[in-house]
C-alpha positions in Angstrom: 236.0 28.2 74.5 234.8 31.7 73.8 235.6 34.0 71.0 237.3 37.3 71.7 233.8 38.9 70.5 232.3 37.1 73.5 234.3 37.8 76.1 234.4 41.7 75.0 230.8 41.4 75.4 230.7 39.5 78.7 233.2 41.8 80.3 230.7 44.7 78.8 227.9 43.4 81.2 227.8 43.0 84.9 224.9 41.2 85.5 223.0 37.7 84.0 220.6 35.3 85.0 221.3 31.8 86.5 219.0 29.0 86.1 218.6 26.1 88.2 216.4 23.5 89.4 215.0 22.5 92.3 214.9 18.5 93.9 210.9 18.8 92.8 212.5 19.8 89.3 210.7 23.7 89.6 213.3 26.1 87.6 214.5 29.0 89.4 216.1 31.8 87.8 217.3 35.1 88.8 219.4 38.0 88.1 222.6 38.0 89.6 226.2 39.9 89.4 229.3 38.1 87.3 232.9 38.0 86.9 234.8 35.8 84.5 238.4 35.1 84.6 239.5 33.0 81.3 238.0 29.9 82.6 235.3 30.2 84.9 232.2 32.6 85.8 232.3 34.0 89.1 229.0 34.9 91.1 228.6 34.9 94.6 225.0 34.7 96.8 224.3 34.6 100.5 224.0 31.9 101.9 220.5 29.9 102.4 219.0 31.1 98.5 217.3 29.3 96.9 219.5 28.9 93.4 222.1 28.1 96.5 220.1 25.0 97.6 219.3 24.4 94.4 223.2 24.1 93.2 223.9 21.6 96.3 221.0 19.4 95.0 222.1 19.4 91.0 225.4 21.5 89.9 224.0 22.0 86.3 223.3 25.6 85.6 222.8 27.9 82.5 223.9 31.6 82.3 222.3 34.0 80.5 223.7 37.9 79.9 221.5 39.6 77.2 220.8 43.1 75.9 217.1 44.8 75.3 218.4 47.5 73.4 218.8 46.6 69.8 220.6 45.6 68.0 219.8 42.6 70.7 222.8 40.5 71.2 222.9 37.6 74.2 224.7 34.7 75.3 223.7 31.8 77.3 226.6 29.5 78.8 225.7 26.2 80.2 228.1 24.2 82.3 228.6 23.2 85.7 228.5 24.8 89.5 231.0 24.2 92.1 230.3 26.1 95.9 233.5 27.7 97.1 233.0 28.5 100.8 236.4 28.8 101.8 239.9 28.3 101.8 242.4 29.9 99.1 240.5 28.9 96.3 237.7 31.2 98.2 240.4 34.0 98.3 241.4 33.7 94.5 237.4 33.8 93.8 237.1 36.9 96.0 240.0 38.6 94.2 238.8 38.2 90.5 235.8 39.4 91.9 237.3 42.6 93.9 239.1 43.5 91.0 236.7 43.4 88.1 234.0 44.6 90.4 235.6 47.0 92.4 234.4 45.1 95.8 236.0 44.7 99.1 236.9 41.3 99.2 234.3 39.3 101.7 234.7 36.7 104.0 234.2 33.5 103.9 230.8 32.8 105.6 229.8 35.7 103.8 229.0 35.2 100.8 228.9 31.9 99.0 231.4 32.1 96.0 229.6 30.1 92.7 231.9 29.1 90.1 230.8 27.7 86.5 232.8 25.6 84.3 231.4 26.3 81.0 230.6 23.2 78.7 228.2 24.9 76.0 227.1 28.0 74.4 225.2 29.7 71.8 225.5 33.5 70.8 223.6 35.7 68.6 223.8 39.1 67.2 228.0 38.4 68.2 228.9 38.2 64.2 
């Protein structure tokens, strides 16, 4: 699904925002660390946030990793959100994670790993 361009210039970032929505439909959206592996985004929380609750209620998110500096280039991902909170597909999570990030690998009932299927995209400034 994305170009070599784009995943240079995802691995190139750290950080992005995630949007989601509430059950009262209110969008929520904060910055929050990434990994990517060739098919998913990896981004853990604590447990009991908001986007957490938020994910349980409606698994539809959109990703967004941008740049201020110019020339400006972003990308925004939208797919879907599945909560790992243990097991080995926990462990695999942690282990992308660890190793693009540098992190100890947590526990489960640590963190809360999110993973996002991507289903759309756009780019710009990517040419």
């Amino acid at each position: 699904m994305l170009t070599k361009l784009e995943k240079e210039f995802l691995r190139s970032h750290s950080i992005c925002r995630i949007a989601s929505v509430s059950p009262n439909g209110q969008p929520h959206n904060v910055p929050i660390g990434y990994s990517l592996d060739d098919q998913y985004f990896y981004l853990t929380t604590d447990p009991g946030t908001v986007k957490l609750s938020n994910i349980r209620y409606n698994q539809k998110v959109c990703l967004l990793v941008d740049e201020s500096k110019k020339p400006r280039r972003a990308m925004v991902i939208r797919g879907m959100a599945e909560l790992i909170e243990g097991g080995r597909a926990f462990d695999e999570a942690m282990t992308v994670i660890a190793n693009q990030r540098g992190w100890k690998k947590k526990a489960s009932g640590e963190q809360v790993v999110i993973r996002v299927t991507p289903s759309r995209k756009s780019s710009w400034g990517l040419d």
